[in-house]
C-alpha positions, 0 to 999 in steps of 0.5 A: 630232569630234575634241574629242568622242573625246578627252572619251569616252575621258577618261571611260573612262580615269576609269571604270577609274581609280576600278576601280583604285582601289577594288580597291586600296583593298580590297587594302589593306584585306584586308591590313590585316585579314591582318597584324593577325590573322596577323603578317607574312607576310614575315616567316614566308616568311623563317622558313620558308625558314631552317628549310628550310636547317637541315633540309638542312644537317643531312641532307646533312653529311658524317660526320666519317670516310668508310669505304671497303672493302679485300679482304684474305687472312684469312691476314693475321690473322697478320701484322702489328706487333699479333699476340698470340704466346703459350703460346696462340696460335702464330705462323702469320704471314710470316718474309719481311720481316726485315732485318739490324739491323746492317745498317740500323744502317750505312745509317743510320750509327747508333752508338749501340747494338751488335748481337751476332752483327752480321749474324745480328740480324734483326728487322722492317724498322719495328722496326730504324728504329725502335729506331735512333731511339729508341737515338739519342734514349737516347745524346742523352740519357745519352751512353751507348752500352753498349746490345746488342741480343742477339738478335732473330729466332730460326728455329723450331729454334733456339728449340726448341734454347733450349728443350730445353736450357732443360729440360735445366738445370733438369731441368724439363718446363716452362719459364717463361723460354724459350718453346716453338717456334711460340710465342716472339715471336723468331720473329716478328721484333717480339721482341728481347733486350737486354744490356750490355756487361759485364754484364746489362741490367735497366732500372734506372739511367740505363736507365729512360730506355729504359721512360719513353721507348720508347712514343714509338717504338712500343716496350713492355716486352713481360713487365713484373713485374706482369703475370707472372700474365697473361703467363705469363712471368716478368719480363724487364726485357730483352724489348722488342716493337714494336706501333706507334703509337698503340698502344704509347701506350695500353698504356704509359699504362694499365699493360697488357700485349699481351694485356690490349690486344687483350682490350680492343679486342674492345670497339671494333668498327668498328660500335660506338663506336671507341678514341680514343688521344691520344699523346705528341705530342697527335695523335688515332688512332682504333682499332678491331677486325673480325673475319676472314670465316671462310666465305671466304678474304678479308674485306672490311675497313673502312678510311677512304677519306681518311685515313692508317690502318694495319692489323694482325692479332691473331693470333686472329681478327681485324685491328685497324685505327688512324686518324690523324685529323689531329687535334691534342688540347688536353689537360687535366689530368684527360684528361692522367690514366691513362684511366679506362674501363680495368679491368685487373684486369677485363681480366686476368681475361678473358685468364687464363679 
Protein backbone atom coordinates (compact mmCIF):
# COMPACT_ATOMS: atom_id res chain seq x y z
CA UNK A 1 0.00 0.00 0.00
CA UNK A 2 2.51 2.10 0.96
CA UNK A 3 4.56 1.63 -2.71
CA UNK A 4 1.10 2.33 -4.17
CA UNK A 5 0.85 5.99 -2.82
CA UNK A 6 4.41 7.05 -3.11
CA UNK A 7 3.90 5.87 -7.13
CA UNK A 8 0.40 7.92 -7.40
CA UNK A 9 1.43 10.94 -6.00
CA UNK A 10 4.81 10.67 -8.16
CA UNK A 11 2.84 10.89 -11.12
CA UNK A 12 0.81 13.92 -9.80
CA UNK A 13 3.97 15.67 -8.62
CA UNK A 14 4.69 15.08 -13.10
CA UNK A 15 1.40 16.22 -14.22
CA UNK A 16 2.10 19.46 -12.68
CA UNK A 17 5.88 19.56 -13.49
CA UNK A 18 4.94 19.29 -17.27
CA UNK A 19 1.98 22.30 -16.27
CA UNK A 20 4.63 24.17 -15.07
CA UNK A 21 6.77 23.70 -17.60
CA UNK A 22 4.47 24.56 -20.50
CA UNK A 23 3.22 27.78 -18.79
CA UNK A 24 6.86 28.57 -18.50
CA UNK A 25 7.62 27.85 -21.85
CA UNK A 26 4.76 29.92 -23.17
CA UNK A 27 6.00 32.81 -20.81
CA UNK A 28 9.22 32.53 -22.15
CA UNK A 29 7.77 32.58 -25.67
CA UNK A 30 5.34 35.88 -25.25
CA UNK A 31 8.29 37.58 -23.88
CA UNK A 32 10.33 36.83 -26.70
CA UNK A 33 7.86 37.86 -28.92
CA UNK A 34 7.36 41.20 -26.52
CA UNK A 35 11.03 42.39 -26.54
CA UNK A 36 11.43 41.81 -30.33
CA UNK A 37 8.76 43.96 -31.28
CA UNK A 38 8.62 46.71 -28.19
CA UNK A 39 12.27 46.88 -26.63
CA UNK A 40 13.32 46.40 -23.15
CA UNK A 41 10.73 46.58 -20.92
CA UNK A 42 13.31 47.24 -18.32
CA UNK A 43 14.90 49.40 -19.86
CA UNK A 44 11.72 51.90 -20.55
CA UNK A 45 10.74 51.52 -16.71
CA UNK A 46 14.41 53.03 -15.97
CA UNK A 47 13.69 55.77 -18.69
CA UNK A 48 10.27 56.69 -17.27
CA UNK A 49 11.07 56.84 -13.56
CA UNK A 50 14.15 59.21 -14.63
CA UNK A 51 11.84 61.42 -16.40
CA UNK A 52 9.48 61.43 -13.37
CA UNK A 53 12.65 62.69 -11.21
CA UNK A 54 13.48 65.66 -14.03
CA UNK A 55 9.74 66.82 -14.16
CA UNK A 56 10.01 66.96 -9.94
CA UNK A 57 13.13 68.50 -9.57
CA UNK A 58 12.24 71.24 -11.90
CA UNK A 59 8.92 71.81 -10.11
CA UNK A 60 9.92 71.96 -6.57
CA UNK A 61 13.51 74.08 -7.22
CA UNK A 62 13.73 76.81 -5.08
CA UNK A 63 14.04 80.40 -6.45
CA UNK A 64 17.42 81.90 -6.41
CA UNK A 65 16.04 84.80 -3.80
CA UNK A 66 12.88 83.83 -1.30
CA UNK A 67 10.89 87.28 -1.00
CA UNK A 68 9.21 88.17 2.21
CA UNK A 69 6.98 90.99 3.35
CA UNK A 70 7.64 94.26 6.00
CA UNK A 71 5.19 96.82 7.04
CA UNK A 72 6.76 100.05 6.62
CA UNK A 73 5.40 103.95 7.34
CA UNK A 74 4.73 105.61 3.95
CA UNK A 75 6.54 108.39 5.94
CA UNK A 76 9.57 106.71 5.44
CA UNK A 77 9.66 107.51 1.48
CA UNK A 78 11.70 110.41 3.02
CA UNK A 79 14.30 108.80 4.68
CA UNK A 80 16.75 107.24 4.02
CA UNK A 81 20.76 107.59 2.25
CA UNK A 82 18.66 107.57 -1.39
CA UNK A 83 16.33 110.57 -1.01
CA UNK A 84 16.22 112.94 -4.03
CA UNK A 85 16.45 116.48 -2.38
CA UNK A 86 16.38 119.12 -4.94
CA UNK A 87 14.78 122.72 -6.59
CA UNK A 88 11.93 120.10 -6.72
CA UNK A 89 11.33 117.73 -4.43
CA UNK A 90 11.61 119.27 -0.32
CA UNK A 91 13.27 117.43 2.32
CA UNK A 92 10.11 116.14 4.60
CA UNK A 93 12.16 113.21 6.07
CA UNK A 94 13.69 112.95 9.90
CA UNK A 95 16.58 115.27 11.32
CA UNK A 96 16.97 112.63 14.53
CA UNK A 97 19.83 110.84 13.68
CA UNK A 98 22.77 113.29 13.40
CA UNK A 99 25.79 112.91 15.13
CA UNK A 100 28.78 115.08 15.84
CA UNK A 101 31.60 114.34 12.96
CA UNK A 102 33.97 115.36 15.49
CA UNK A 103 32.76 113.80 17.82
CA UNK A 104 32.96 110.32 16.30
CA UNK A 105 35.99 111.52 14.66
CA UNK A 106 37.64 111.30 18.53
CA UNK A 107 35.93 107.97 19.16
CA UNK A 108 37.65 106.67 16.29
CA UNK A 109 40.83 108.59 17.13
CA UNK A 110 40.75 109.84 13.50
CA UNK A 111 43.38 112.50 12.35
CA UNK A 112 43.34 112.54 9.08
CA UNK A 113 40.93 115.32 8.27
CA UNK A 114 39.43 118.51 10.24
CA UNK A 115 36.16 119.54 10.84
CA UNK A 116 35.38 123.42 11.22
CA UNK A 117 33.25 124.52 14.03
CA UNK A 118 34.02 121.06 15.66
CA UNK A 119 31.29 120.19 17.26
CA UNK A 120 28.76 122.19 15.28
CA UNK A 121 29.32 119.45 12.15
CA UNK A 122 26.91 116.98 12.21
CA UNK A 123 26.02 114.69 9.49
CA UNK A 124 24.44 111.15 9.74
CA UNK A 125 25.80 108.46 11.60
CA UNK A 126 26.53 106.02 8.27
CA UNK A 127 28.19 108.89 6.73
CA UNK A 128 30.64 110.05 9.59
CA UNK A 129 32.06 106.42 9.42
CA UNK A 130 32.17 106.34 6.51
CA UNK A 131 33.91 109.56 5.49
CA UNK A 132 36.59 108.57 8.50
CA UNK A 133 37.12 105.67 6.39
CA UNK A 134 37.63 106.98 3.36
CA UNK A 135 39.91 110.16 4.95
CA UNK A 136 42.13 107.70 6.30
CA UNK A 137 42.39 105.75 3.26
CA UNK A 138 43.38 109.55 1.43
CA UNK A 139 46.17 110.13 4.34
CA UNK A 140 47.47 106.57 3.57
CA UNK A 141 47.76 107.22 0.36
CA UNK A 142 49.12 111.09 0.05
CA UNK A 143 49.88 111.63 3.75
CA UNK A 144 48.13 114.79 3.41
CA UNK A 145 45.74 115.98 5.82
CA UNK A 146 44.90 119.45 5.13
CA UNK A 147 41.07 118.10 4.20
CA UNK A 148 38.20 120.25 6.37
CA UNK A 149 34.75 119.19 6.31
CA UNK A 150 33.08 122.86 6.43
CA UNK A 151 29.79 122.26 7.21
CA UNK A 152 27.28 119.46 7.11
CA UNK A 153 23.66 119.74 8.43
CA UNK A 154 22.27 123.12 8.25
CA UNK A 155 18.57 123.75 10.20
CA UNK A 156 16.09 125.33 7.82
CA UNK A 157 16.83 128.86 9.09
CA UNK A 158 20.07 128.82 8.67
CA UNK A 159 19.78 127.88 5.03
CA UNK A 160 17.36 130.41 4.64
CA UNK A 161 19.82 132.98 6.02
CA UNK A 162 22.36 131.51 3.24
CA UNK A 163 20.02 131.93 1.02
CA UNK A 164 18.76 135.52 1.43
CA UNK A 165 22.38 136.83 1.81
CA UNK A 166 23.23 134.88 -1.21
CA UNK A 167 20.41 137.39 -2.82
CA UNK A 168 21.45 139.89 -1.49
CA UNK A 169 25.37 139.82 -2.88
CA UNK A 170 24.39 139.31 -5.92
CA UNK A 171 21.10 141.63 -6.24
CA UNK A 172 19.36 138.41 -7.67
CA UNK A 173 15.91 136.49 -7.08
CA UNK A 174 17.28 133.39 -7.88
CA UNK A 175 20.17 131.43 -6.78
CA UNK A 176 22.05 128.72 -8.41
CA UNK A 177 24.96 128.50 -5.69
CA UNK A 178 22.71 127.97 -2.32
CA UNK A 179 19.40 126.36 -2.27
CA UNK A 180 16.25 127.52 -0.96
CA UNK A 181 15.16 126.32 2.58
CA UNK A 182 13.38 122.85 2.41
CA UNK A 183 15.54 121.94 -0.53
CA UNK A 184 19.25 122.11 0.35
CA UNK A 185 20.56 118.37 0.99
CA UNK A 186 22.61 120.03 4.50
CA UNK A 187 19.52 119.74 5.89
CA UNK A 188 19.20 116.12 5.41
CA UNK A 189 22.45 115.36 6.82
CA UNK A 190 23.73 113.00 3.60
CA UNK A 191 25.41 116.75 2.12
CA UNK A 192 28.72 118.06 3.47
CA UNK A 193 31.09 120.86 1.97
CA UNK A 194 34.81 120.45 1.84
CA UNK A 195 37.57 123.08 2.09
CA UNK A 196 41.44 123.40 2.78
CA UNK A 197 43.37 124.66 5.13
CA UNK A 198 44.55 128.13 3.19
CA UNK A 199 42.93 127.82 0.47
CA UNK A 200 39.79 126.39 -1.33
CA UNK A 201 38.98 122.88 -2.22
CA UNK A 202 38.75 121.80 -5.96
CA UNK A 203 39.43 118.05 -6.45
CA UNK A 204 42.51 118.72 -8.66
CA UNK A 205 45.83 117.48 -7.58
CA UNK A 206 46.74 115.21 -5.34
CA UNK A 207 42.81 115.48 -4.38
CA UNK A 208 41.43 113.60 -7.33
CA UNK A 209 42.35 110.53 -5.38
CA UNK A 210 39.08 111.50 -3.09
CA UNK A 211 36.69 111.38 -6.70
CA UNK A 212 38.32 108.07 -7.97
CA UNK A 213 38.05 106.47 -4.67
CA UNK A 214 34.96 107.89 -2.49
CA UNK A 215 32.43 105.49 -4.47
CA UNK A 216 34.05 102.71 -2.60
CA UNK A 217 32.94 104.37 0.51
CA UNK A 218 29.17 105.15 -0.65
CA UNK A 219 30.41 108.56 -1.23
CA UNK A 220 29.74 110.88 -4.90
CA UNK A 221 30.50 113.85 -6.18
CA UNK A 222 26.61 115.15 -5.64
CA UNK A 223 27.02 118.40 -8.55
CA UNK A 224 29.80 117.20 -11.06
CA UNK A 225 30.55 119.78 -13.90
CA UNK A 226 28.74 117.99 -16.67
CA UNK A 227 25.60 117.70 -15.04
CA UNK A 228 24.70 121.26 -14.26
CA UNK A 229 21.84 121.20 -16.98
CA UNK A 230 20.13 118.18 -15.02
CA UNK A 231 20.83 119.32 -11.47
CA UNK A 232 20.34 122.84 -11.72
CA UNK A 233 23.29 123.70 -9.61
CA UNK A 234 26.47 124.62 -10.67
CA UNK A 235 29.66 122.71 -10.44
CA UNK A 236 30.88 122.25 -6.80
CA UNK A 237 33.64 120.29 -7.03
CA UNK A 238 33.34 120.46 -2.92
CA UNK A 239 29.72 118.91 -2.12
CA UNK A 240 30.04 115.29 -1.80
CA UNK A 241 26.78 112.96 -0.70
CA UNK A 242 26.38 109.51 0.88
CA UNK A 243 23.91 107.33 -1.17
CA UNK A 244 25.55 103.78 0.14
CA UNK A 245 26.68 101.00 -1.33
CA UNK A 246 26.23 99.43 -4.29
CA UNK A 247 24.60 102.43 -5.35
CA UNK A 248 27.19 104.91 -5.19
CA UNK A 249 29.25 102.44 -7.61
CA UNK A 250 26.82 102.49 -10.13
CA UNK A 251 26.63 106.09 -10.37
CA UNK A 252 30.37 106.52 -10.35
CA UNK A 253 30.68 103.94 -13.24
CA UNK A 254 28.08 105.09 -15.38
CA UNK A 255 28.73 109.06 -15.24
CA UNK A 256 25.25 109.71 -13.73
CA UNK A 257 23.96 111.79 -11.27
CA UNK A 258 21.25 111.22 -8.28
CA UNK A 259 18.69 112.27 -10.30
CA UNK A 260 19.55 110.52 -13.27
CA UNK A 261 20.00 107.24 -10.84
CA UNK A 262 16.62 107.29 -9.37
CA UNK A 263 14.97 108.18 -12.86
CA UNK A 264 16.61 104.73 -13.65
CA UNK A 265 15.48 102.62 -11.28
CA UNK A 266 11.76 103.33 -12.31
CA UNK A 267 12.92 100.86 -14.74
CA UNK A 268 13.53 98.10 -12.11
CA UNK A 269 10.62 97.27 -10.02
CA UNK A 270 10.49 94.19 -7.74
CA UNK A 271 8.12 92.73 -10.25
CA UNK A 272 10.15 93.18 -13.29
CA UNK A 273 13.48 92.00 -14.13
CA UNK A 274 15.96 93.81 -10.91
CA UNK A 275 19.36 96.11 -11.45
CA UNK A 276 22.42 94.11 -11.03
CA UNK A 277 25.33 96.20 -9.83
CA UNK A 278 28.86 94.66 -9.19
CA UNK A 279 31.18 96.89 -6.97
CA UNK A 280 34.72 97.54 -6.61
CA UNK A 281 35.19 94.33 -4.66
CA UNK A 282 33.30 92.12 -7.24
CA UNK A 283 30.34 91.56 -4.87
CA UNK A 284 26.83 91.58 -6.63
CA UNK A 285 23.67 93.83 -5.10
CA UNK A 286 20.54 93.51 -6.72
CA UNK A 287 18.34 96.37 -6.63
CA UNK A 288 14.94 97.36 -7.17
CA UNK A 289 12.15 100.24 -6.44
CA UNK A 290 8.33 100.06 -5.20
CA UNK A 291 6.15 102.16 -4.87
CA UNK A 292 4.58 103.49 -1.25
CA UNK A 293 0.48 102.49 -1.21
CA UNK A 294 -0.65 105.72 -1.30
CA UNK A 295 -4.54 104.40 0.08
CA UNK A 296 -3.01 103.86 3.21
CA UNK A 297 -0.63 104.87 5.96
CA UNK A 298 1.82 101.82 5.64
CA UNK A 299 3.11 99.65 2.53
CA UNK A 300 3.66 96.25 2.61
CA UNK A 301 7.28 96.28 1.13
CA UNK A 302 9.12 93.00 -0.57
CA UNK A 303 12.29 92.10 0.98
CA UNK A 304 14.28 88.65 0.68
CA UNK A 305 13.62 86.48 3.45
CA UNK A 306 17.48 85.42 3.74
CA UNK A 307 19.64 87.55 2.52
CA UNK A 308 21.19 91.22 3.84
CA UNK A 309 19.12 94.13 2.21
CA UNK A 310 18.75 97.75 2.73
CA UNK A 311 16.08 100.12 2.17
CA UNK A 312 15.63 103.63 1.39
CA UNK A 313 13.54 106.15 0.21
CA UNK A 314 13.38 108.40 -2.69
CA UNK A 315 11.95 111.20 -1.43
CA UNK A 316 9.01 111.09 -4.27
CA UNK A 317 7.10 108.07 -4.45
CA UNK A 318 8.58 105.06 -3.55
CA UNK A 319 11.59 102.96 -1.71
CA UNK A 320 14.43 101.42 -3.47
CA UNK A 321 15.57 98.24 -1.99
CA UNK A 322 19.30 96.61 -2.52
CA UNK A 323 20.29 92.85 -1.99
CA UNK A 324 23.72 91.70 -1.20
CA UNK A 325 23.62 88.46 -2.77
CA UNK A 326 26.76 86.79 -1.64
CA UNK A 327 27.63 86.51 -4.79
CA UNK A 328 31.20 87.31 -6.01
CA UNK A 329 31.38 88.08 -9.98
CA UNK A 330 34.14 86.89 -12.14
CA UNK A 331 34.58 89.87 -14.26
CA UNK A 332 35.86 90.32 -17.85
CA UNK A 333 36.91 92.93 -19.89
CA UNK A 334 34.05 93.77 -21.48
CA UNK A 335 31.71 93.39 -17.96
CA UNK A 336 34.58 95.52 -16.21
CA UNK A 337 33.60 98.28 -19.47
CA UNK A 338 30.98 101.19 -18.20
CA UNK A 339 27.57 99.27 -18.75
CA UNK A 340 25.81 99.64 -21.79
CA UNK A 341 21.85 99.84 -20.76
CA UNK A 342 22.75 103.12 -19.76
CA UNK A 343 21.21 106.06 -21.80
CA UNK A 344 22.14 109.15 -19.97
CA UNK A 345 21.15 111.53 -22.15
CA UNK A 346 17.99 109.73 -22.45
CA UNK A 347 17.98 109.78 -18.76
CA UNK A 348 18.65 113.54 -18.59
CA UNK A 349 15.90 114.36 -20.65
CA UNK A 350 13.24 112.29 -18.35
CA UNK A 351 14.41 114.25 -15.38
CA UNK A 352 14.53 117.86 -16.88
CA UNK A 353 10.89 117.36 -18.51
Amino acid sequence: MGDKKKKKNSGIARFFDVIFSLALLAGLGYGGYYIATHGTAVEQKINYTDNIAEETTEETSEPAVIYDSIEISGQEIHNGSLILVNGDYAFQGSEENLVSLYQVMLEKDCHSFGGANSAEVKVQQEYAEKLIELFDAFYNATYDNNVIVQSGYRSAERQQELYDADLEKNNSDYSDTVAKAGYSEHQTGWGIDLTLYQAEYDGTGIYSWINEHCAEYGIILRYPEDKTAVTNIRFEPWHYRYVGKPHSSYIAASGLCLEEYITLLYGYPYEGEHLLITDEQNEVYEVYYYPADTAEDTTMLPVPADKEYTVSGNNIDGFIVAVDTGETAVLTEETAETPDDVQTDEIAEEVTE
